[in-house]
C-alpha positions as CSV (number, residue, x, y, z in Angstrom):
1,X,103.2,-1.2,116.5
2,X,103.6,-3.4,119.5
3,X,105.6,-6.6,120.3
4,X,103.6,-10.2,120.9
5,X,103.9,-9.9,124.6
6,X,102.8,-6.1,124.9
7,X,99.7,-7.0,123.0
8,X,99.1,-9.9,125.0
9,X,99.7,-7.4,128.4
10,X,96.8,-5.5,127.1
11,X,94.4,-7.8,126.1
12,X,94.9,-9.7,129.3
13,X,94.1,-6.3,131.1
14,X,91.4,-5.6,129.0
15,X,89.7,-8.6,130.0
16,X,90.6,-8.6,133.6
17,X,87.5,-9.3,135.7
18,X,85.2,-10.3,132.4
19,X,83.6,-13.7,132.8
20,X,85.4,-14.3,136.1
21,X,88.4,-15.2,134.9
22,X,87.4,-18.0,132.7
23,X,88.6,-16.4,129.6
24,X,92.4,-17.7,128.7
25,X,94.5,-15.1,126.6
26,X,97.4,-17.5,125.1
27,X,100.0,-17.1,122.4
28,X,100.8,-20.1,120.0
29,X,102.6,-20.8,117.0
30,X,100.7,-23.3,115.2
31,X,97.7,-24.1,112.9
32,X,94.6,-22.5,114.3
33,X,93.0,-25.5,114.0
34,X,96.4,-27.5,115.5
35,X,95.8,-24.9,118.3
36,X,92.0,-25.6,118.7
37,X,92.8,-29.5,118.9
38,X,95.1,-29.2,121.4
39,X,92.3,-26.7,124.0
40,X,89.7,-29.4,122.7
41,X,88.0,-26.3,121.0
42,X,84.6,-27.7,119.5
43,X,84.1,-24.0,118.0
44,X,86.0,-21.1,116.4
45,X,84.4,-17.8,116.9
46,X,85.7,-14.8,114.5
47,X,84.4,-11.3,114.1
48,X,83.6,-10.1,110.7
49,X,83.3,-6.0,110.4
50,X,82.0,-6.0,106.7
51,X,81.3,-8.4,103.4
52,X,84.5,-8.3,102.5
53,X,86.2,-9.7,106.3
54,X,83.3,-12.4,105.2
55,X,85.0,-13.6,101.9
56,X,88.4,-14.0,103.4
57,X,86.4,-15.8,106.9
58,X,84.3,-17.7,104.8
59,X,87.5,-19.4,102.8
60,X,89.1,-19.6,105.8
61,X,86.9,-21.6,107.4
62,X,86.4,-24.1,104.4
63,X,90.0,-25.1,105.0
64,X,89.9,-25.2,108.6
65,X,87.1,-27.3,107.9
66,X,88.9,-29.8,105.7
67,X,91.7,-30.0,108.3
68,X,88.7,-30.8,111.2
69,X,85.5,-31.2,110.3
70,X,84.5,-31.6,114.4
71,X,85.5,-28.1,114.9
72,X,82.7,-25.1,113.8
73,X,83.3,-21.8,112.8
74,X,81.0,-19.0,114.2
75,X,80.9,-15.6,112.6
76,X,79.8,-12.8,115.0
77,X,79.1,-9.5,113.1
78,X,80.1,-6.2,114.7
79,X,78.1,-3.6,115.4
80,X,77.3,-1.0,112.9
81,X,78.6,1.7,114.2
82,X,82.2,-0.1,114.7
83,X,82.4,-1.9,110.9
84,X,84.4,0.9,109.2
85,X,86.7,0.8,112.4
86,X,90.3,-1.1,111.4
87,X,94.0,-1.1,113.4
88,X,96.0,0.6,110.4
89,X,93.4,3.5,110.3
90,X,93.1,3.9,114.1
91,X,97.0,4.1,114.0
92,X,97.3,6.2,111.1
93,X,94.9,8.7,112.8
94,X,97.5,8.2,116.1
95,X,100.4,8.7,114.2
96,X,99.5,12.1,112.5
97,X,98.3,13.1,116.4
98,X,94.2,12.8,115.7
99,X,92.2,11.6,119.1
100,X,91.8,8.0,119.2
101,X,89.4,7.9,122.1
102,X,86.4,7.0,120.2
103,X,87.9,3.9,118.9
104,X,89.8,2.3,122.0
105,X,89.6,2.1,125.5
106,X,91.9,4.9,127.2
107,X,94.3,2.4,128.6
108,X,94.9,1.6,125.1
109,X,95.0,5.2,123.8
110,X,97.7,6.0,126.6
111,X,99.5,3.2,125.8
112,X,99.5,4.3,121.6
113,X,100.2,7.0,123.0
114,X,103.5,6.7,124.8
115,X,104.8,4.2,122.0
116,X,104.6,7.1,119.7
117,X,106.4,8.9,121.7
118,X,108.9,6.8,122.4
119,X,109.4,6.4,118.4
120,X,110.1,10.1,118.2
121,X,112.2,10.4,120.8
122,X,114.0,7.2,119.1
């Protein structure tokens, strides 16, 4: 729905004043674990929503773990009341016009908002 460097514009202003400034929102083009080298990473941290994000996580970390074995993976597990949450459902819902407010923050809503609109007047 949105280019690279909108999403990075609203993650970096989603984060603006967390952790005073000491989170990095960066792009790259690479091997995750390439990437993680390069910031002298010692850990991954992913989010899992459900069993099945684990299967895919889990196998995914195997490899990464064959490319660096220096380098953990942490798995953070979401809440329960956000696990049956995903993109492609919060978008369909935007698309077809339903409220989106539970499920993002209302700079994000305005901004799926005004996309759409700029698609239909496309």
């Amino acid at each position: 729905m949105f280019s690279l460097s909108e999403r990075l514009a609203m993650v970096k202003r989603e984060i603006a004043g967390l952790a005073n400034g000491k989170i990095q929102v960066v792009e790259f083009n690479s091997l995750l674990m390439d990437f993680a080298e390069s910031q002298n990473a010692s850990m991954i941290i992913r989010g899992l929503r459900a069993v099945a994000d684990f299967e895919y996580e889990f196998q995914m970390a195997g490899m990464n773990q064959q490319l660096n074995d220096d380098i953990e993976t942490v798995f953070l597990m979401a809440d329960v009341s956000l696990q049956p949450i995903a993109s492609r459902l919060v978008k369909e819902i935007a698309r077809y016009g339903g409220s989106i407010d539970k499920f993002v923050t209302p700079a994000v809503a305005a901004d799926v908002k005004r996309h759409l609109e700029g698609e239909a007047g496309a």
